[in-house]
C-alpha positions, 0 to 999 in steps of 0.5 A: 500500500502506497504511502498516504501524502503519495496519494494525496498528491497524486489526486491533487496533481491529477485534479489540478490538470485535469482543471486545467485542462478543462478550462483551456479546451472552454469546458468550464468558467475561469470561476469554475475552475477557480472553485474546484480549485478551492475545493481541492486545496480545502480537503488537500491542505485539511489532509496535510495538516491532519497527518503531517504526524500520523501516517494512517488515515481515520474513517471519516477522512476516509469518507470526505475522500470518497465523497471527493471522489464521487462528485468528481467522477459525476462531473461531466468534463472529467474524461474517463481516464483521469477516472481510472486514475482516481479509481487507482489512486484511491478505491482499489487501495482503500 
């Protein structure tokens, strides 16, 4: 099992282009992408913070992460393979 802040930062990377992407190819607002943005640093930086000492994540930390991912995964310009890549960097490690 991969280390815990690895994972954060793959879906905080992953996410960040895939905004970024979305955004260039006018599938989402500058305000939008500025949103989701906000969002991810909120539950990313809430993340570091709690386990900067502690390796292993609680429940409900858990929970805010899979509901993250769920509504991501909802979203309609999010393309299939950075779905896959969330799936592999949480779901199938949890």
């Amino acid at each position: 099992m991969r280390d815990q802040k690895e994972r954060v930062e793959t879906i905080e990377s992953t996410m960040k282009n895939e905004f970024e992407y979305a955004l260039e190819v006018n599938l989402i607002t500058q305000e939008q992408h500025d949103n989701y943005l906000q969002e991810l640093n909120k539950l990313t930086s809430y993340i570091y913070e709690k386990y900067k000492d502690d390796p292993s994540f609680y429940p409900d930390d858990w929970d805010k992460i899979n509901n993250y991912y769920e509504k991501i995964v909802a979203l309609d310009f999010v393309r299939n393979r950075t779905k896959e890549n969330l799936e592999y960097s949480w779901l199938i490690e949890m």
